[in-house]
N, C-alpha and C positions, 0 to 999 in steps of 0.2 A: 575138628572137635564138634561141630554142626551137626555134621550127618552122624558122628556117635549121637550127639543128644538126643539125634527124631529117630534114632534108630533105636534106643532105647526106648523112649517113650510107648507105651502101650495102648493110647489112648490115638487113634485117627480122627479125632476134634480138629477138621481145618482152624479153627481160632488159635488151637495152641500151636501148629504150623506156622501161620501166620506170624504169632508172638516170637516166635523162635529165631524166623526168618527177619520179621524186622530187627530183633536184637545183633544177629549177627551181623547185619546189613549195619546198623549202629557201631558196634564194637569195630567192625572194619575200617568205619570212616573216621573212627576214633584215632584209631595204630596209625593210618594213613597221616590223620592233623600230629599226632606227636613224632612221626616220622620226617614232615614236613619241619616243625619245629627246630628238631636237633639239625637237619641240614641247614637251616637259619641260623641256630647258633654255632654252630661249625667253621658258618663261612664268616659270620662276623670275630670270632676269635683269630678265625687264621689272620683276617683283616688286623685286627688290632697287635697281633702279634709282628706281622710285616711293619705295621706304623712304629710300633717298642724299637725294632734293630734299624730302621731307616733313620731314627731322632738319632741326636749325638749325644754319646754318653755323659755323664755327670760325672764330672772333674772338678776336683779340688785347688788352689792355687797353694804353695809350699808354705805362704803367712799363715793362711788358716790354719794350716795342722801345727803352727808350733804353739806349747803353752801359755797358757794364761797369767 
């Protein structure tokens, strides 16, 4: 999407280059940190998911369930 923007652009202003270039430079390292993220939370979910089936289930004892 980069090379469309300066490809369109009309104007050969190194600054606006520049501007473009660092935004994209920007926006990459951006996708990169929230791509970083989700596999942080990925692993910690699987994590916690493992911990949920390794605990022992929640059982009732047969006094409790009868009426009051």
């Amino acid at each position: 999407m980069a090379k469309a923007l300066v490809g369109y652009m009309t104007s050969n202003d190194p600054r606006v280059a520049a501007q473009l270039t660092a935004e994209t430079r920007r926006l990459r390292q951006r996708v990169a940190d929230l791509e970083a993220h989700v596999l942080r939370l990925q692993s910690e979910n699987d994590s916690l998911v493992a911990a949920l089936h390794d605990a022992p289930l929640l059982t009732l004892d047969e006094s409790s369930m009868q009426p009051v």
